[in-house]
C-alpha positions as CSV (number, residue, x, y, z in Angstrom):
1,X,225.2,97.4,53.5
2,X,224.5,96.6,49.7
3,X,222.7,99.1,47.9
4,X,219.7,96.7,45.8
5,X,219.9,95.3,49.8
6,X,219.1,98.5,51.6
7,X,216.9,99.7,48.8
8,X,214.5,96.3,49.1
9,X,214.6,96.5,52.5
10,X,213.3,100.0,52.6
11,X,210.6,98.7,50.0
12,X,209.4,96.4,52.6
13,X,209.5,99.4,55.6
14,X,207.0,101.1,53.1
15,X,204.6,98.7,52.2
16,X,204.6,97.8,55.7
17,X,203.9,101.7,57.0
18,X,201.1,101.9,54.0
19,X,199.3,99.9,55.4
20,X,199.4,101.0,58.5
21,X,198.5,104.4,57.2
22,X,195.3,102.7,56.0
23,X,194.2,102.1,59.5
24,X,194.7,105.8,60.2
25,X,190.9,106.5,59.4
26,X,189.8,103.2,59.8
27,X,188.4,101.0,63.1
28,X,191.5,98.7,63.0
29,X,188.6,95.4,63.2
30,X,188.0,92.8,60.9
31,X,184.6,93.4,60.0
32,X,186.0,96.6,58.3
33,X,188.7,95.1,56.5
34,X,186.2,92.4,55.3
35,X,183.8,95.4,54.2
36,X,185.9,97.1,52.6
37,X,187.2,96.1,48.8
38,X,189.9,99.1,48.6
39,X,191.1,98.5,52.0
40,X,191.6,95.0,51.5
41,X,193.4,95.1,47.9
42,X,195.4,97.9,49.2
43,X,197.1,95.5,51.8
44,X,197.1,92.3,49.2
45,X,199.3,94.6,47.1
46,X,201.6,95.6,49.6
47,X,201.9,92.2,50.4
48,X,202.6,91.5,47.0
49,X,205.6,93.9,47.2
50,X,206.8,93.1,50.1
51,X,207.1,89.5,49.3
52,X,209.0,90.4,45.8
53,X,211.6,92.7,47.8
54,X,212.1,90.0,50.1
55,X,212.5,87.6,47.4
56,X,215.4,89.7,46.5
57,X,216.9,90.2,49.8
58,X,217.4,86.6,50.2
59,X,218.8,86.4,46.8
60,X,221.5,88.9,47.9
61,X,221.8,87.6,52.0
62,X,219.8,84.4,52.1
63,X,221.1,84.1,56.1
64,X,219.1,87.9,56.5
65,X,218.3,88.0,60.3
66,X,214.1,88.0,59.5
67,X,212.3,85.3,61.1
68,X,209.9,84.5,58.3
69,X,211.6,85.6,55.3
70,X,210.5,82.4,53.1
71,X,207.1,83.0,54.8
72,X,207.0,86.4,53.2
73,X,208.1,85.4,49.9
74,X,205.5,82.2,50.2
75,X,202.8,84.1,50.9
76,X,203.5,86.8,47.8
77,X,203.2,83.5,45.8
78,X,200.0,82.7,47.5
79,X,198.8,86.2,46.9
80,X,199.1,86.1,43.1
81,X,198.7,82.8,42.2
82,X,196.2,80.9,44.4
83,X,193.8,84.5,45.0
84,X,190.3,82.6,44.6
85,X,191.3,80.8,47.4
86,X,192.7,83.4,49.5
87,X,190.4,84.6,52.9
88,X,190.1,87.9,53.9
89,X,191.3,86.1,57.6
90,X,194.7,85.1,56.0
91,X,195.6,88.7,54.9
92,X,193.8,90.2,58.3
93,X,196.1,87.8,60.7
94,X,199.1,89.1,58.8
95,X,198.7,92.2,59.7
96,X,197.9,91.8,62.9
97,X,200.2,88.9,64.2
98,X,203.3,89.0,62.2
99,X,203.8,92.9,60.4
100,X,204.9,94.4,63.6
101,X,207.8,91.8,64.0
102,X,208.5,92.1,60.2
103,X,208.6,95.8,60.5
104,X,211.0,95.6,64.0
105,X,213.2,93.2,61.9
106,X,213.5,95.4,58.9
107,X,213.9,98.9,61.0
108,X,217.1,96.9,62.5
109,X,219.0,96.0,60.0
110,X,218.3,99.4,58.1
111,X,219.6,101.5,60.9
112,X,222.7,98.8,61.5
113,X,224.0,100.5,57.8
């Protein structure tokens, strides 16, 4: 596997188990994530990251084997540019519905190297 490849891919692994790690001490519920400002721009960061290293992986492999890869990217996009628009249910579904299946994904292809 490319280096920059492998490198933004393991970007992506740890933004993804940050956040997890922020639910350590937290009730993983909404009402907390909503409550809580640090919690909540702790993930939109990560999500921010996560959407430039993907950028970058599909600039290297734009075929990667991730099932929402332009999703990733778009929603990055979404994060910076259009955030006094963006609701706290947006972010929370992420992480609930489709960061386990990014993180499977990315956990493949970095142990395939």
């Amino acid at each position: 596997m490319d280096r920059k490849l492998y490198k933004y891919l393991s970007d992506i692994l740890s933004s993804i188990l940050e956040i997890e790690s922020f639910m350590v001490d937290r009730p993983k519920e909404y009402a907390t994530f909503c409550n809580d400002t640090l919690f909540r721009r702790g993930i939109e960061r990560n999500i921010e990251i996560m959407g430039e290293a993907m950028n970058q992986v599909l600039k290297i492999n734009p075929d990667i084997s991730i099932t929402a890869a332009r999703k990733v990217v778009d929603t990055r996009n979404f994060v910076i540019h259009a955030y006094d628009s963006l609701k706290p249910d947006i972010l929370w579904g992420i992480v609930i519905n489709h960061l386990p299946l990014l993180k499977k994904e990315v956990s493949i292809l970095l142990n395939q190297e």
